[in-house]
mmCIF file of the N, C-alpha and C atoms, coordinates in Angstrom:
data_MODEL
# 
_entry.id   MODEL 
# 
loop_
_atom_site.group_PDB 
_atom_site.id 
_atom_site.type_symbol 
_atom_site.label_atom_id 
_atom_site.label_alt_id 
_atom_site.label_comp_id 
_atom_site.label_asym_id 
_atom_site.label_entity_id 
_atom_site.label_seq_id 
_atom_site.pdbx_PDB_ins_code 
_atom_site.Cartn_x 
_atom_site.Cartn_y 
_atom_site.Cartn_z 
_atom_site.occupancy 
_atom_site.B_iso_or_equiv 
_atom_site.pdbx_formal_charge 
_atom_site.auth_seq_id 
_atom_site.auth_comp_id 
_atom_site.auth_asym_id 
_atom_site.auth_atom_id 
_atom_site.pdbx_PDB_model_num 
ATOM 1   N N  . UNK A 1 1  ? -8.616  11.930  3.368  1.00 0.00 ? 1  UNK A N  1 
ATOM 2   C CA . UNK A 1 1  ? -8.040  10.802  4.064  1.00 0.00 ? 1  UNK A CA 1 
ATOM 3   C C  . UNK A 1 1  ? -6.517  10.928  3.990  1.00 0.00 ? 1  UNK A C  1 
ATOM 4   N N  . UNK A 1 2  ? -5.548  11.101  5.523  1.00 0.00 ? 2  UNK A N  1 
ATOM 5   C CA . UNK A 1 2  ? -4.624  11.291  5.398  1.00 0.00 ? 2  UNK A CA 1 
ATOM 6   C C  . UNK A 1 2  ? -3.624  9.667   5.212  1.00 0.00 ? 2  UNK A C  1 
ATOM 7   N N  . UNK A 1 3  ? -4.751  8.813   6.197  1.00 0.00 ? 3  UNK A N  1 
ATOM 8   C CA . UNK A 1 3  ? -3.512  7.702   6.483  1.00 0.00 ? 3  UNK A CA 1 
ATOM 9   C C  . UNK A 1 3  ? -3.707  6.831   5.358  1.00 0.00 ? 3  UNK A C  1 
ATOM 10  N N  . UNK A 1 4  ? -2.409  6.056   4.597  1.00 0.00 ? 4  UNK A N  1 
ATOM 11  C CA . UNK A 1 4  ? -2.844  5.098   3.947  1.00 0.00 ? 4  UNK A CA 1 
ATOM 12  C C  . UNK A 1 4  ? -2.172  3.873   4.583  1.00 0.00 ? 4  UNK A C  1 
ATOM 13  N N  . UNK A 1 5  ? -2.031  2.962   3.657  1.00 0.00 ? 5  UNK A N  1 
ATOM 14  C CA . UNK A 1 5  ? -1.809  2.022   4.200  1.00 0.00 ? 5  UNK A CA 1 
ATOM 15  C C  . UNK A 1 5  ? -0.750  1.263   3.056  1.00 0.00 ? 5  UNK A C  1 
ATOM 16  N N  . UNK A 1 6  ? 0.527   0.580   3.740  1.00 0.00 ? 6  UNK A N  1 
ATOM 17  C CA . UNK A 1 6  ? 1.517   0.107   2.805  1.00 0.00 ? 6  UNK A CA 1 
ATOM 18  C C  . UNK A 1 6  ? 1.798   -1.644  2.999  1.00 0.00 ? 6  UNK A C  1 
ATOM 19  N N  . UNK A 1 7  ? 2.168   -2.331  1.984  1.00 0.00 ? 7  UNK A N  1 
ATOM 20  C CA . UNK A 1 7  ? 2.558   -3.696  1.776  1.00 0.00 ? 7  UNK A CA 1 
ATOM 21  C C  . UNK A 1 7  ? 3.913   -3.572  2.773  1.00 0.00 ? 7  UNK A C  1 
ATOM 22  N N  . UNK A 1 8  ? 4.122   -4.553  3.392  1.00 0.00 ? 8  UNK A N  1 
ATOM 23  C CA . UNK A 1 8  ? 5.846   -4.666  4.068  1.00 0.00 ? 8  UNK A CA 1 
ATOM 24  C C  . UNK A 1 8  ? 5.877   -5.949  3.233  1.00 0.00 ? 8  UNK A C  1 
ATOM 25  N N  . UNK A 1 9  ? 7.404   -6.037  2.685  1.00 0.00 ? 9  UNK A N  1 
ATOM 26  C CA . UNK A 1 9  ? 7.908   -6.870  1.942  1.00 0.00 ? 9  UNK A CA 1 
ATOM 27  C C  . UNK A 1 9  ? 8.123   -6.487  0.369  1.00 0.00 ? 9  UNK A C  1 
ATOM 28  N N  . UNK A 1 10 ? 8.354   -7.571  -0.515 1.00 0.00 ? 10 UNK A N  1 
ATOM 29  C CA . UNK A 1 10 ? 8.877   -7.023  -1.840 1.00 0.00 ? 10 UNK A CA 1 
ATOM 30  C C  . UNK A 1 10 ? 7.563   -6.441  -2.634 1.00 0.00 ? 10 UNK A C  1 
ATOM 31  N N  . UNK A 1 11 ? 7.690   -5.706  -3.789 1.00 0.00 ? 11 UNK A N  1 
ATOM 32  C CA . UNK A 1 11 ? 6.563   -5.982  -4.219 1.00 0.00 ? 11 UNK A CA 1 
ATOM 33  C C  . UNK A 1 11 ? 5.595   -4.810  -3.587 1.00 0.00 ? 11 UNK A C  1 
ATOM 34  N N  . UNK A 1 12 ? 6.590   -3.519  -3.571 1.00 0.00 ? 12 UNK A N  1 
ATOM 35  C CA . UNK A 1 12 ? 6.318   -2.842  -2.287 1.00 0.00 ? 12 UNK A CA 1 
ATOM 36  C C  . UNK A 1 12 ? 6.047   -1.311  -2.848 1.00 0.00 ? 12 UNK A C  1 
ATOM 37  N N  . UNK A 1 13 ? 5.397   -1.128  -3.770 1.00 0.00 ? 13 UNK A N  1 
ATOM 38  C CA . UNK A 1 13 ? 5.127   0.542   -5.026 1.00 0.00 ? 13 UNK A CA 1 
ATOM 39  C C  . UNK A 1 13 ? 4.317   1.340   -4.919 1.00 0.00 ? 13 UNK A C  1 
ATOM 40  N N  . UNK A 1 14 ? 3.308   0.841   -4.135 1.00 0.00 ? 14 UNK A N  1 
ATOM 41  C CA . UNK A 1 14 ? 1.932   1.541   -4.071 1.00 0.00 ? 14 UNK A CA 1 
ATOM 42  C C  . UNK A 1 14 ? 1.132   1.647   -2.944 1.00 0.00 ? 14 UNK A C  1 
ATOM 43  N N  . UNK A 1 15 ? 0.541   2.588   -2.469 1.00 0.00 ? 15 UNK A N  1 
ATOM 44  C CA . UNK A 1 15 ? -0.020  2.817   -1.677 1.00 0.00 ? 15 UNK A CA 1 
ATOM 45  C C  . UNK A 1 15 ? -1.359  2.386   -1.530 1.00 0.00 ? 15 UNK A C  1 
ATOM 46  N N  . UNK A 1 16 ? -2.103  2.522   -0.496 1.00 0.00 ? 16 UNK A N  1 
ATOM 47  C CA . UNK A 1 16 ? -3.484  1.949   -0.745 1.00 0.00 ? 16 UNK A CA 1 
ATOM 48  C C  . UNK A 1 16 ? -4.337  2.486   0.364  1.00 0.00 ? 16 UNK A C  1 
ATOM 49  N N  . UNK A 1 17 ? -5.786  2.493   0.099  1.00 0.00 ? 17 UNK A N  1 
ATOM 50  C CA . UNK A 1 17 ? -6.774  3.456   0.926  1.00 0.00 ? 17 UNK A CA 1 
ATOM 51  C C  . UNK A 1 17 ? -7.513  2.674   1.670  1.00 0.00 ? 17 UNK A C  1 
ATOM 52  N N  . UNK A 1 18 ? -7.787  1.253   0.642  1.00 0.00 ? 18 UNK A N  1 
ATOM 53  C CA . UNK A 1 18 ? -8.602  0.362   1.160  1.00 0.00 ? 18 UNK A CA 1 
ATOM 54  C C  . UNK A 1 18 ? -8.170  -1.104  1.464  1.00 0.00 ? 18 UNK A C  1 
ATOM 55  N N  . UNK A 1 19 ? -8.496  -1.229  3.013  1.00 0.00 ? 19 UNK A N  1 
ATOM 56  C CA . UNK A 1 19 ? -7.749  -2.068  3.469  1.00 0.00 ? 19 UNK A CA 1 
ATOM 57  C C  . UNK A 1 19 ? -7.799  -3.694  2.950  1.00 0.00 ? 19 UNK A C  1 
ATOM 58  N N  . UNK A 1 20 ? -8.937  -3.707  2.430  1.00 0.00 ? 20 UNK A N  1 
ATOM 59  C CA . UNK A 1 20 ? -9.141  -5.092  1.573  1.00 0.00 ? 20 UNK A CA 1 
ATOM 60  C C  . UNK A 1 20 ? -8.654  -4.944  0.048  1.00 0.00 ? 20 UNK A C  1 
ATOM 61  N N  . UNK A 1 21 ? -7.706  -4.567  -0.623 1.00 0.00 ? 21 UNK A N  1 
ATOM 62  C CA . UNK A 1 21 ? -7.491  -4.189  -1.919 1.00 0.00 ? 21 UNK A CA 1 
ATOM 63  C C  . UNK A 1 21 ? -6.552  -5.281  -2.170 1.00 0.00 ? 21 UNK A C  1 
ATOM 64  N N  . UNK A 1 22 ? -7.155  -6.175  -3.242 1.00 0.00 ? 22 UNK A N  1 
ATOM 65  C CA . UNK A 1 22 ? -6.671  -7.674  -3.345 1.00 0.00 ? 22 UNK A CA 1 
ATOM 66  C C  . UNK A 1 22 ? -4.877  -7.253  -3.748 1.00 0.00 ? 22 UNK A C  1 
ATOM 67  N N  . UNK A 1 23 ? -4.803  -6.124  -4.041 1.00 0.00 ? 23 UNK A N  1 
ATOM 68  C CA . UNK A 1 23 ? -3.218  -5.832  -4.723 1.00 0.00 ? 23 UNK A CA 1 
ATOM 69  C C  . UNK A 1 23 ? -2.404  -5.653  -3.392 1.00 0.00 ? 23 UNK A C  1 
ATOM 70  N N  . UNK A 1 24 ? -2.911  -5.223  -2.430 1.00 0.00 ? 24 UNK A N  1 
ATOM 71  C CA . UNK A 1 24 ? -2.264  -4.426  -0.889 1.00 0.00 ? 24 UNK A CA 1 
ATOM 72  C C  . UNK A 1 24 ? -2.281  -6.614  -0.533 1.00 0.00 ? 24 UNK A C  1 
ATOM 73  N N  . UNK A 1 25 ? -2.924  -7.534  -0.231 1.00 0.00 ? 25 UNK A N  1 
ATOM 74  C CA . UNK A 1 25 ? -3.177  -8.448  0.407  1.00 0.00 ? 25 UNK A CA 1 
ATOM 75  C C  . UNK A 1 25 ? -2.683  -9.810  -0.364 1.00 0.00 ? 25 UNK A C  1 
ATOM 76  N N  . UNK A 1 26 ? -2.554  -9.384  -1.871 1.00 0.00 ? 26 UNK A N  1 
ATOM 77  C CA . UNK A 1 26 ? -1.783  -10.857 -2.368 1.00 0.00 ? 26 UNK A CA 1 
ATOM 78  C C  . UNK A 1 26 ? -0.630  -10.924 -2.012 1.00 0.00 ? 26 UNK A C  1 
ATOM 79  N N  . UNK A 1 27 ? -0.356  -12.241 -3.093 1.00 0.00 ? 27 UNK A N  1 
ATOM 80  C CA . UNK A 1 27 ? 1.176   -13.184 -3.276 1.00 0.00 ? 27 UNK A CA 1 
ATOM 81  C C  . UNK A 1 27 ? 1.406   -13.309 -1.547 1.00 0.00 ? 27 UNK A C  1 
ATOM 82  N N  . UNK A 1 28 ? 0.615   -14.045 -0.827 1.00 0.00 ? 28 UNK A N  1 
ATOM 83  C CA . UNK A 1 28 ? 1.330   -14.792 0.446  1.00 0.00 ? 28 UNK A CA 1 
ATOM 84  C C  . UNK A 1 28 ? 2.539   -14.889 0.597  1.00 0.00 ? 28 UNK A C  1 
ATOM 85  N N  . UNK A 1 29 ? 3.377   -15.438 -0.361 1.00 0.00 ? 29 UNK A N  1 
ATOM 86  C CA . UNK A 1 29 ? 4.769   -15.830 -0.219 1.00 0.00 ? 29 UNK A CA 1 
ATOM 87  C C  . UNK A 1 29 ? 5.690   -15.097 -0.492 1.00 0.00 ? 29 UNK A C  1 
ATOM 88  N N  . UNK A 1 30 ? 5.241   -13.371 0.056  1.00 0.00 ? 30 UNK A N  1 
ATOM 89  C CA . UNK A 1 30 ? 6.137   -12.007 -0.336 1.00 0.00 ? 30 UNK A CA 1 
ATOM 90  C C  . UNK A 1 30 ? 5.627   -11.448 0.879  1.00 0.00 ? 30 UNK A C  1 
ATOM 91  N N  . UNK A 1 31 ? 4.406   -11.609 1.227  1.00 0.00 ? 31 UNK A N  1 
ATOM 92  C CA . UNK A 1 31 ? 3.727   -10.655 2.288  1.00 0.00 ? 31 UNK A CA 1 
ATOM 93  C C  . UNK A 1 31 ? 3.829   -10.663 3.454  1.00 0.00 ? 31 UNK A C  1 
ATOM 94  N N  . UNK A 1 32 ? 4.481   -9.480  4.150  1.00 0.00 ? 32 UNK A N  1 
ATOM 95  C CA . UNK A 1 32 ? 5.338   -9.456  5.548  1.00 0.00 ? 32 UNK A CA 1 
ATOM 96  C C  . UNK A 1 32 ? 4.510   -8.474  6.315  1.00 0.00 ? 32 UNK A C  1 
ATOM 97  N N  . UNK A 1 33 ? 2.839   -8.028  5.897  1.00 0.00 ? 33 UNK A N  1 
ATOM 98  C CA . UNK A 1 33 ? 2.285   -7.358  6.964  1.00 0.00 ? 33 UNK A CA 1 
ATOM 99  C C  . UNK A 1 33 ? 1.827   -6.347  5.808  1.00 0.00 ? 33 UNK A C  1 
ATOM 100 N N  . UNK A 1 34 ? 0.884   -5.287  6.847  1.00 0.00 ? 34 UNK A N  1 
ATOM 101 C CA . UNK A 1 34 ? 0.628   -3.786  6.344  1.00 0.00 ? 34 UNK A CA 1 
ATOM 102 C C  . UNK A 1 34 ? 1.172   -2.999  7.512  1.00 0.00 ? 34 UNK A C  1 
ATOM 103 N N  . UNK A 1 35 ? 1.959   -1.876  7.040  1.00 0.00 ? 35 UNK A N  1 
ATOM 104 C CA . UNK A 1 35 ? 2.107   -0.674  7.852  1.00 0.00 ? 35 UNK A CA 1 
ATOM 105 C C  . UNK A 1 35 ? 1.574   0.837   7.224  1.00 0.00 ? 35 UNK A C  1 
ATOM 106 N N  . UNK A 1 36 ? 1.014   1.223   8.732  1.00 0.00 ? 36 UNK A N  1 
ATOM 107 C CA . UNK A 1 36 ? 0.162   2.659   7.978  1.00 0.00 ? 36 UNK A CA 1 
ATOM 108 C C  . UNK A 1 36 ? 0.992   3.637   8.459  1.00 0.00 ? 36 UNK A C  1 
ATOM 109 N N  . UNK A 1 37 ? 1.128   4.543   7.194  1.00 0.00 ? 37 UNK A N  1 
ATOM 110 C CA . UNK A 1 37 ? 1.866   6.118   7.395  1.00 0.00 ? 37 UNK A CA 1 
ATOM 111 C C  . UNK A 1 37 ? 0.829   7.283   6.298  1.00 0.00 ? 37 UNK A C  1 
ATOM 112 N N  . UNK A 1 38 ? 1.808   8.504   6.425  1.00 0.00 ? 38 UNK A N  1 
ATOM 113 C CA . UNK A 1 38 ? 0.304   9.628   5.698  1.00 0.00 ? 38 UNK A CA 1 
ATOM 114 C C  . UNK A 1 38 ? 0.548   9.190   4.656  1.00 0.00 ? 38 UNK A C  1 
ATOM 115 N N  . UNK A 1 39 ? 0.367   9.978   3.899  1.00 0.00 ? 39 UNK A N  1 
ATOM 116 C CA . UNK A 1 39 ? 0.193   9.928   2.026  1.00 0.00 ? 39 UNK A CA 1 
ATOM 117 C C  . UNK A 1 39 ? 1.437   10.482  1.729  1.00 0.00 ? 39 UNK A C  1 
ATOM 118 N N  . UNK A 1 40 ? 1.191   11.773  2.832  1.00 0.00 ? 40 UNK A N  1 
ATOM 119 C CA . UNK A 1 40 ? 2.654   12.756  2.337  1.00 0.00 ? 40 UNK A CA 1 
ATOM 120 C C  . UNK A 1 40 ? 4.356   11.705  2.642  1.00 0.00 ? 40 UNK A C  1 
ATOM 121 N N  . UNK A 1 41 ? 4.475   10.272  3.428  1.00 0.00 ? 41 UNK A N  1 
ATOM 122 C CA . UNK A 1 41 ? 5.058   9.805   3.386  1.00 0.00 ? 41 UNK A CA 1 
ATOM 123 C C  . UNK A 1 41 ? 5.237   9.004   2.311  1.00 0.00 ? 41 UNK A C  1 
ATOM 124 N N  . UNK A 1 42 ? 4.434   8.360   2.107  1.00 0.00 ? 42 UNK A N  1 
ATOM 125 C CA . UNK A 1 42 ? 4.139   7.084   1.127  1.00 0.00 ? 42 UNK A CA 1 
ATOM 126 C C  . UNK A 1 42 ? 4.996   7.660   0.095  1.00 0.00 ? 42 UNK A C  1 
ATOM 127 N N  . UNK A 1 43 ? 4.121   9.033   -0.091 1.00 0.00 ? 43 UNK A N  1 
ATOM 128 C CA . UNK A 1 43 ? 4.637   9.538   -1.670 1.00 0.00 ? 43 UNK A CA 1 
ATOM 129 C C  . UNK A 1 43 ? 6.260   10.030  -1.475 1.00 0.00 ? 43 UNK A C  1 
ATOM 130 N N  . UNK A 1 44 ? 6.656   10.457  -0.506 1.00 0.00 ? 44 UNK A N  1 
ATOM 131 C CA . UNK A 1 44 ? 8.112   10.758  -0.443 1.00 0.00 ? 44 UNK A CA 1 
ATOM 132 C C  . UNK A 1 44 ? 9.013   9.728   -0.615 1.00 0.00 ? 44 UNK A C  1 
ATOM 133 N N  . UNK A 1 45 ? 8.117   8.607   -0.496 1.00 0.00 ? 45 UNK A N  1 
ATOM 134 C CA . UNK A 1 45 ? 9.198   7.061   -0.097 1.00 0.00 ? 45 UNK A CA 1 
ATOM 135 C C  . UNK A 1 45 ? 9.311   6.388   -1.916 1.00 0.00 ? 45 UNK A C  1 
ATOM 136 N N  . UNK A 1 46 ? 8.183   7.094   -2.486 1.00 0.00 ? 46 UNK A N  1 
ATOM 137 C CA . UNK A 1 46 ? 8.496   7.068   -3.937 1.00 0.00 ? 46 UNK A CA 1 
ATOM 138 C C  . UNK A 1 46 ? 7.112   6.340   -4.261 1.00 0.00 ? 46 UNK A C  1 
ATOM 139 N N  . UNK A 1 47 ? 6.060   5.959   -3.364 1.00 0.00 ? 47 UNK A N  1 
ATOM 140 C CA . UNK A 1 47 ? 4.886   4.809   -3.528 1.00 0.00 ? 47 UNK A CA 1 
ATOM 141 C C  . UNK A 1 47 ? 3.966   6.047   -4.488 1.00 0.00 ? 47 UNK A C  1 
ATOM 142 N N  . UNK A 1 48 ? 3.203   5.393   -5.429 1.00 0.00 ? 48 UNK A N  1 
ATOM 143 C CA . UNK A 1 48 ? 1.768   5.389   -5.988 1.00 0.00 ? 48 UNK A CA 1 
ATOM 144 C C  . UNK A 1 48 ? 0.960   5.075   -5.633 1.00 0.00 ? 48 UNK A C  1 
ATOM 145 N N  . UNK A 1 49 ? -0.130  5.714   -5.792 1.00 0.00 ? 49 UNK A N  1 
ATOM 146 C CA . UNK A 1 49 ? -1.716  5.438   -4.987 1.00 0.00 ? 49 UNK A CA 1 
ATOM 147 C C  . UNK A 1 49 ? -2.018  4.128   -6.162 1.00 0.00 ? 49 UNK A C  1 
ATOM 148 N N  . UNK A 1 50 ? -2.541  3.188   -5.413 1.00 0.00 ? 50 UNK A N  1 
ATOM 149 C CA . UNK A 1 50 ? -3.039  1.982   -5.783 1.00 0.00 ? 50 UNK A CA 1 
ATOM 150 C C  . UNK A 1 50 ? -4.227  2.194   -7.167 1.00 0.00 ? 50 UNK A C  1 
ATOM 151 N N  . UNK A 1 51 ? -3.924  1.992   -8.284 1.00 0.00 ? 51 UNK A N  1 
ATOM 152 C CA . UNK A 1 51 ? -4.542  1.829   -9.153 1.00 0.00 ? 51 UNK A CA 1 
ATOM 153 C C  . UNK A 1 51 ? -6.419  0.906   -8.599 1.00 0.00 ? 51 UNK A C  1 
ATOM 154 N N  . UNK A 1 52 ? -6.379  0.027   -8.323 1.00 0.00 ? 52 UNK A N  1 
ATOM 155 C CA . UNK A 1 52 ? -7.203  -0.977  -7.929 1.00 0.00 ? 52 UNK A CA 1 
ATOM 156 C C  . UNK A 1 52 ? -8.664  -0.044  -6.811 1.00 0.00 ? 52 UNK A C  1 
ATOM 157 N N  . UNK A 1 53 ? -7.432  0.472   -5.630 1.00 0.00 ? 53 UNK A N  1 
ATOM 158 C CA . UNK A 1 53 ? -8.026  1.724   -4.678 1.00 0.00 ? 53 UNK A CA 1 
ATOM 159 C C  . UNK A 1 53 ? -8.337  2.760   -5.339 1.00 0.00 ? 53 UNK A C  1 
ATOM 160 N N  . UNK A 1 54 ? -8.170  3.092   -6.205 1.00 0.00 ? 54 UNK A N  1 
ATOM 161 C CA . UNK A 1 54 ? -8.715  4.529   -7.192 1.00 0.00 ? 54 UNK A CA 1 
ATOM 162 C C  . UNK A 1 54 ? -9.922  4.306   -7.824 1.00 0.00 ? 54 UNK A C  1 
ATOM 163 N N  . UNK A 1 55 ? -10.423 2.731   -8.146 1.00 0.00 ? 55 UNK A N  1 
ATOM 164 C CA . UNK A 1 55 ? -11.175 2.587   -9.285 1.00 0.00 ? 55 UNK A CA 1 
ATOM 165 C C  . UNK A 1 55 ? -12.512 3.016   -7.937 1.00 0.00 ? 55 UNK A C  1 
# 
């Protein structure tokens, strides 16, 4: 799986696979959307694969 998927807004470290991953979708009052790019971006931009999405 190339594309993941990223938090827009603060609060913004980790990457994620699965689009329901309560860590990618909390704190309402930070959350400015999801935008999807590859992995090979995510990780250049400095993001970690989602602990939560790994389990």
């Amino acid at each position: 799986m190339n594309e993941v998927h990223v938090r827009i807004g603060i609060h913004r470290n980790r990457y994620h696979t699965d689009t329901s991953c309560s860590a990618l979708n909390g704190k309402p009052e930070t959350f400015g959307g999801i935008e999807q790019m590859s992995r090979e971006e995510a990780e250049r931009q400095g993001l970690k694969h989602c602990r939560t999405c790994k389990a």
